[in-house]
C-alpha positions in Angstrom: 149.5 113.4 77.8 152.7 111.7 78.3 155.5 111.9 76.2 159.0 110.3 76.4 161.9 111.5 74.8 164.5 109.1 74.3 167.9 110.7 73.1 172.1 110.8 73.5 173.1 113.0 76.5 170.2 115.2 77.0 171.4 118.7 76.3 169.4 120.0 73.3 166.5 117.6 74.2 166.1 119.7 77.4 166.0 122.9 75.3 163.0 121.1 73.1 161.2 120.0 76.1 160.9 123.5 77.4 159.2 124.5 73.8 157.1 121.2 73.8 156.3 122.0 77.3 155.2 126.0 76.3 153.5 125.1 73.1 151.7 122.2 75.2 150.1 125.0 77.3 149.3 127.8 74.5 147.0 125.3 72.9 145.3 124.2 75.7 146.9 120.8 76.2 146.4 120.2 80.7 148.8 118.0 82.1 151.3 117.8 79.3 154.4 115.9 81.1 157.7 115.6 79.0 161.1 114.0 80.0 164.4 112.9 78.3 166.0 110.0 79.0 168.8 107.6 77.1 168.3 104.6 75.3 169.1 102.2 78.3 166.1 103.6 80.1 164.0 102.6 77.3 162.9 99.7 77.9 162.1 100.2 81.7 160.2 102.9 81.1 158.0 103.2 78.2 154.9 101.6 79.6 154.3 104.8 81.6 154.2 107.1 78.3 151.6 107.4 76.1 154.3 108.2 73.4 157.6 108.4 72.8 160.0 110.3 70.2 163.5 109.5 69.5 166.3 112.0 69.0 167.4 111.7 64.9 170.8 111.3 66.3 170.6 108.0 67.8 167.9 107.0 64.9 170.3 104.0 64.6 168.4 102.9 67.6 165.7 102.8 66.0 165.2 98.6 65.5 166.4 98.2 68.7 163.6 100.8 70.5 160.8 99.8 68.2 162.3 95.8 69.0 161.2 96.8 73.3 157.8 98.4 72.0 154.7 95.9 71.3 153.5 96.4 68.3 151.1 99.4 67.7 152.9 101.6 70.4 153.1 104.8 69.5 157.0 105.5 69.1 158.4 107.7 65.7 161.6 109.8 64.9 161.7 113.2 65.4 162.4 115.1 61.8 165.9 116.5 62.3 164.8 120.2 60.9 162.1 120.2 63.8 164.2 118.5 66.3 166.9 121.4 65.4 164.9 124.4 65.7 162.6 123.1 68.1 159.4 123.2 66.2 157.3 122.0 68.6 154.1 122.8 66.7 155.1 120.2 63.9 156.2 117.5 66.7 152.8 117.8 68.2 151.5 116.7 65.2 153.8 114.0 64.6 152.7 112.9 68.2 149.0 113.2 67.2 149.7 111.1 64.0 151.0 108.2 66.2 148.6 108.5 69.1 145.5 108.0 66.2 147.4 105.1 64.3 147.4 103.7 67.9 143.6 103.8 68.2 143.0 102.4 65.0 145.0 99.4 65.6 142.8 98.5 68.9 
């Protein structure tokens, strides 16, 4: 699985990557790869993710991200209280959430 962050200056999103990266391997998830990048990279880049998460502080972004995407690809907000404390086992299911509401919609 492929996931792209896309967030502000990087800093805490590095910290959750590390625990998206750990819980990825205590639950059996093989070649889990995970990088940050800013909003400007967006649009380059997201057609060689499988998903992609947004910070909650640039959710203001939000139109403008989901504007790049075609419709049905998989891109949500992470929940502030996860995206805080790092709760990567509650982002994982976010991540599975989107990944199924893709599959429904081919």
């Amino acid at each position: 699985m492929r996931l792209l962050l896309i967030c502000a200056g990087g800093m805490s999103t590095s910290m959750l990557i590390r625990k998206l990266e750990k819980h990825a391997e205590e639950i059996g998830i093989e070649n889990f790869v995970c990088e940050a990048h800013g909003v400007t990279s967006f649009e380059e880049m997201y057609k060689d993710w499988d998903v992609t998460l947004y910070a909650p502080q640039i959710a203001n972004k939000a139109d403008y991200l989901k504007s790049i995407a075609p419709v049905g690809y998989p891109i949500g907000k992470i929940e502030p209280a996860d995206y805080a404390i790092g709760n990567a086992q509650k982002i994982f299911k976010q991540i599975d959430t989107l990944l199924n509401k893709e599959k429904e919609n081919e």
